[in-house]
N, C-alpha and C positions, 0 to 999 in steps of 0.2 A: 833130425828134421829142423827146417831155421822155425824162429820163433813166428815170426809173421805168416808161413805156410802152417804152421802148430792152430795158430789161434784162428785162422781163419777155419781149419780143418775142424777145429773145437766146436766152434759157434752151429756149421751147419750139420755137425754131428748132433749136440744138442736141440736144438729145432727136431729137427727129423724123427732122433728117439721120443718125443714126446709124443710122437702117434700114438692112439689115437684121437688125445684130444686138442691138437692143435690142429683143427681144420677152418675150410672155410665151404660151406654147402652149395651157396652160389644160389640161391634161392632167393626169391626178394618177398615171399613173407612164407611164413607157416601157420597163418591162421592168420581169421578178417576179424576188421574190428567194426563197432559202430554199433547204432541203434537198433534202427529200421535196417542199412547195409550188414549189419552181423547175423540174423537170422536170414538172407538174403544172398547169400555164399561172396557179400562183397559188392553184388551185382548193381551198381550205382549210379552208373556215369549218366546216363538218359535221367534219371529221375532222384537223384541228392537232394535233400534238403537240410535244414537246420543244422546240426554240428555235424554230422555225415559228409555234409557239400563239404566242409572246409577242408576236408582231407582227399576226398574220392574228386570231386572237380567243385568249384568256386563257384562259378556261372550258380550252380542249384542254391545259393542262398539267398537267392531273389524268392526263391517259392518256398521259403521258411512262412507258419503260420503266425505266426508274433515274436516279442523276442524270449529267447529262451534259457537255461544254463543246464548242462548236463552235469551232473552233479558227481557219477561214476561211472564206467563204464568198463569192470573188472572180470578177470579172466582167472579163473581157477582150475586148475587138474596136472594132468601126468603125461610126460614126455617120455620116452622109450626112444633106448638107440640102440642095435647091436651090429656089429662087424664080426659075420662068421671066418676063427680061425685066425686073428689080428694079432694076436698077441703072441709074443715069441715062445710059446710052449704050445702053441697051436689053440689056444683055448680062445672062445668068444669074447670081445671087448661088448661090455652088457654094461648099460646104464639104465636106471627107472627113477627118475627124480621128480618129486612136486615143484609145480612150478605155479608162480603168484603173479600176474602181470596185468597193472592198469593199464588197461587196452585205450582208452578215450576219454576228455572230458575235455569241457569248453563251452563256450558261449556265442548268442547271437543276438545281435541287435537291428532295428530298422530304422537305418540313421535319417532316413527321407523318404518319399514313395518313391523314388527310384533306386535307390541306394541300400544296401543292407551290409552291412558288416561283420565279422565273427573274429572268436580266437578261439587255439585248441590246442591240446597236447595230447599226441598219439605214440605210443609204442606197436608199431607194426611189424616186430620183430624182435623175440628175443632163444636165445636158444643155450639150454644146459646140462653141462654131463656131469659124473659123480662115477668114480668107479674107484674100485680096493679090489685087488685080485693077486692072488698065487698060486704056483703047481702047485699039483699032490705032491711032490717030492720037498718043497717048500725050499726051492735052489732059486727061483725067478719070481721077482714080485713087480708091484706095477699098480701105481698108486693116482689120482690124476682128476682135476675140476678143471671145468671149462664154463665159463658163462660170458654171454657175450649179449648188448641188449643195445637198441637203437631206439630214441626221443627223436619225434618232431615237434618241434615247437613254435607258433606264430601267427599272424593275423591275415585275415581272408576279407575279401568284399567283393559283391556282385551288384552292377546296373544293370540295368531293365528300359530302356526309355519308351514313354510315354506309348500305350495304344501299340508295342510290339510283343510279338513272339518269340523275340530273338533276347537271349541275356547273358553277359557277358562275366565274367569273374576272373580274379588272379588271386593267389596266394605266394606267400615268402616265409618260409620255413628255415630257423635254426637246427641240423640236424646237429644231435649230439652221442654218438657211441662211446658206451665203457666196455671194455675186454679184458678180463683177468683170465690165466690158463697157468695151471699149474702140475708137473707134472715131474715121476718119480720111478726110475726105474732100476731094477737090481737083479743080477745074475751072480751068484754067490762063486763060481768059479771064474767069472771073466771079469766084470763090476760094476760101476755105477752109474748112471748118468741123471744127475735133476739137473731140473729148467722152472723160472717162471717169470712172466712175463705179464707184464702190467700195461694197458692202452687204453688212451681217452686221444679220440678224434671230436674236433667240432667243424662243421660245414654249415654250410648255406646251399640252398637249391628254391626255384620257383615255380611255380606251374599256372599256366594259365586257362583255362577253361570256354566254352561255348553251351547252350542248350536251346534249344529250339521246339515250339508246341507244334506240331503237324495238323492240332485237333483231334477231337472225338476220344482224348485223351491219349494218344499217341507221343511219344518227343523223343530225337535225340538228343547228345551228346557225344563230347570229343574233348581233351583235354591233353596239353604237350607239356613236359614236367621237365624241366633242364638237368645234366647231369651236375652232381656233386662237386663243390668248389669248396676244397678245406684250407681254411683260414686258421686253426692254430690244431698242434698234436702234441702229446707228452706220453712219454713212453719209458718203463726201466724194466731191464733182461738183467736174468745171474742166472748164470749157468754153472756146473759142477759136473768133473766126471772124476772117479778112483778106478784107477786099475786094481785088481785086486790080487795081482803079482806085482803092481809096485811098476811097473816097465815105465821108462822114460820117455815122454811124446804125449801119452794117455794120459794123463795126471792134470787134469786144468780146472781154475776156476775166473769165470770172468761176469763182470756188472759191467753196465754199461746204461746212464740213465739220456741217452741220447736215441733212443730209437721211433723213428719217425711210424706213422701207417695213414690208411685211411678209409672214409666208408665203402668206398665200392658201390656206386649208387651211377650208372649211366641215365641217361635222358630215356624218355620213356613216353611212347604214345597210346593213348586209349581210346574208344571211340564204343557206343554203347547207344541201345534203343531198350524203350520199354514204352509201355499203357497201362497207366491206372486209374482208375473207376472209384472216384473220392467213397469213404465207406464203405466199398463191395470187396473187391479183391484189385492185384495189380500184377505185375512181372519186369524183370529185367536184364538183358543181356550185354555183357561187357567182350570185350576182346584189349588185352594188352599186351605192348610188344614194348620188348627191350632190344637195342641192339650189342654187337660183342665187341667187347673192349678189352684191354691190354694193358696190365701197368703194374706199380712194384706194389706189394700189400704191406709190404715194412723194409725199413732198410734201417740200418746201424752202422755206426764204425769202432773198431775196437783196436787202440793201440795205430791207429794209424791204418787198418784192415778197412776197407767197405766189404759188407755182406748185407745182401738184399733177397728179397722172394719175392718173383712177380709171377704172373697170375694172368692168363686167360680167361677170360668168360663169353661162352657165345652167344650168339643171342636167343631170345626166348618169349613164344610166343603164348598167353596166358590164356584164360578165359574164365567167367564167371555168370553164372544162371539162376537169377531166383525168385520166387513169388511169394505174392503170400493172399488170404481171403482172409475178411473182417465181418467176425459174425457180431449180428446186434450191433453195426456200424463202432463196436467201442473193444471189440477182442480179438488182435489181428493173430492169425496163425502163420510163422513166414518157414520157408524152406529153402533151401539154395546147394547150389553144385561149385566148387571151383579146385583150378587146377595150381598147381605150384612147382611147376621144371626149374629142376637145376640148370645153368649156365655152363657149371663143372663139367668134364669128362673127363674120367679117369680112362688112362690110355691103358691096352693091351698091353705094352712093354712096360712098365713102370719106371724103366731106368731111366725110360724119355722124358721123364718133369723130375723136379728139382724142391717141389713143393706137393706136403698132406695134404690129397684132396677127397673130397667125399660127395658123390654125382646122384643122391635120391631123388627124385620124381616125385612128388606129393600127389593126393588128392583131397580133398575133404569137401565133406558133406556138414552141413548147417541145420538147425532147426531151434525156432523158439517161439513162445508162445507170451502175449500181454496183454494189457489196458490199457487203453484211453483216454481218460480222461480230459476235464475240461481245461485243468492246470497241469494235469500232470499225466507223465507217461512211464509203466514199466516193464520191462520188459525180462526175459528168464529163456536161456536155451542152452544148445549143447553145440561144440563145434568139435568135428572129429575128424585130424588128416592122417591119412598113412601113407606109407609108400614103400617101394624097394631098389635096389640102384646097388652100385660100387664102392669101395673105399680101398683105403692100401694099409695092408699091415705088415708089421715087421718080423720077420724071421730071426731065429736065436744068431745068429749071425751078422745081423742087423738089414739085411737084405731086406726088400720091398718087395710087396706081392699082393696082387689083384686078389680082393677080396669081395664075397657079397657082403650087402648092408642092408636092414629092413630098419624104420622108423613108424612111428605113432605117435600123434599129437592127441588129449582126450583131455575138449577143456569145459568150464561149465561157466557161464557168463551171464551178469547182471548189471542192467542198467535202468538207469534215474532221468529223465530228463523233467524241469520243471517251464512252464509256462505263464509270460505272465500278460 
């Protein structure tokens, strides 16, 4: 075999064998963040305020009640992933990892009575596997982390002018993704293959916002969020395989600290009505849409090789549902519904894509309960998504093959907000 056909054949072998933890879900969050929007299933757009507006739509930091600073707004519990039958002995690819993720914090100010301003830093997404596994015969083992987390980070402001209804906002957001994946696989009569791969994406994207008071405490919202523009990536691949008859071709090792990616973040429209009733109770409903895009999720060159993996995603239409009632005007009770579709389809033929994909459907449900207060606000809930869908695993042969997937997200959430 020439050597250029070897090493390109190395690289997509490596990739590949690292199913199942080198995926990409397609999902654009697995759990809400925010205050008031996190016991709320997210449900924001018509009615954001204070550090919530700067992430869900801008326009709502006009109706912040003074200025503020969220102090935490952290996220605690356990993610569950399993692919029945994925792994080349037929056995379940099973992850159960604790997971620790500052969901929100940030600040708002009232630069003028028309003018309000904020900053914030959101993780609206992060996702991690952990798996150690071998036969009963103890011939096949299969070793593998995966953690992958996304930062938005940056400043927001909303006008209001004089004696309107109408209030405007925009934000500009540094996105910053890290991606480590590492993974290890051994069949004692055929042999080896590790991979690991290291990616830090940094982008920029914007959103700008609207909200409007109908009266009687009624208002929408709508807010248009540009897709993702990556401005710098850094990337390093080593891959390794051992024949373990030694055979000429199979025997590779390759680094390569040139490998580009990026976030996978299209443009995205949302539009949102809700009513709330200051002190009694409130509700709010979202609708969001992504459309489907197309493009390379990483690319490298080795030796002179290009080898890339690009990636579909269709589009995906979201929603999100939630209320809450405030007794004794100071202890609000909130609950909410939202949904989280894959992008992903894993095809019937597998042989038809060229890239691990894993196609779950989320749902999760919301609930938290807090205080009031005159300065301060806290607040304590549970957020819980699951879902079921597809994935591809590899046969002892290395073959692909449609596989089921069930997930579970079970998080417990705490936030600070102070007033001053």
């Amino acid at each position: 075999m020439k050597t250029s056909a070897r090493l390109s054949l190395a690289a997509m072998l490596a990739v590949c064998a690292a199913q199942p933890s080198i995926a990409t879900d397609g999902r654009y969050r697995d759990f809400v963040i925010g205050d008031r929007a996190g016991g709320m299933g997210g449900a924001a757009i018509a009615t954001a305020a204070d550090v919530d507006a700067i992430f869900y739509n801008p326009a709502g930091l006009a109706h912040s009640q003074g200025d503020s600073i969220s102090l935490s707004a952290n996220l605690y519990g356990r993610e569950h992933h399993r692919t029945k039958g994925a792994l080349d002995w037929g056995a379940d690819d099973k992850s159960d990892t604790f997971v620790t993720i500052p969901g929100a914090m940030g600040g708002v100010s009232r630069l003028s009575g028309e003018w309000v301003g904020g900053f914030g830093v959101f993780a609206p997404k992060q996702e991690k596997r952990h798996i150690v596994a071998a036969d009963g015969a103890r011939t096949s083992f299969n070793n593998g982390d995966y953690n992958d987390q996304t930062l938005w980070i940056g400043p927001a402001i909303s006008w209001t002018p004089a004696d309107s209804r109408l209030s405007l906002g925009a934000g500009l957001f540094a996105v910053y993704r890290d991606c480590s994946i590492s993974q290890s696989s051994l069949q004692t009569d055929v042999g080896s293959i590790n991979g690991a791969i290291d990616l830090s994406v940094l982008g920029v994207l914007a959103s700008v916002g609207a909200q409007y008071d109908l009266g009687d405490g009624w208002s929408v919202g709508a807010t248009i969020q540009t897709p993702n523009v990556r401005v710098w990536d850094d990337g390093t691949l080593s891959i390794n395989g051992i024949d373990s008859e030694g055979q000429d071709g199979f025997d590779f090792g390759i680094y390569s600290t040139d490998v580009k990616a990026d976030n996978y973040i299209p443009w995205q429209l949302a539009v949102g009505v809700g009513r709330t009733v200051p002190g009694v109770w409130g509700f709010s409903l979202d609708a969001i849409y992504h459309p489907s895009r197309t493009f390379d999720l990483m690319r490298w060159n080795i030796h002179g090789v290009p080898v890339s993996q690009s990636i579909h995603l269709h589009s995906v239409l979201d929603v999100s549902l939630g209320g809450e009632y405030i007794v004794a005007e100071r202890y609000p009770i909130r609950a909410g519904f939202y949904t989280a579709f894959s992008s992903i389809r894993v095809p019937d033929d597998p042989d038809s894509t060229d890239f691990i994909t894993t196609d779950v459907d989320m749902y999760g449900v919301t609930f938290s309960v807090g205080r009031r207060g005159d300065n301060m606000s806290v607040n304590v809930g549970l957020d819980y998504a699951f879902g079921e869908g597809h994935d591809l695993g590899n046969g002892r042969d290395g073959e692909k093959s449609r596989s089921d997937c069930d997930r579970y997200v079970l998080l417990a959430t705490v936030s600070t907000t102070y007033y001053f």
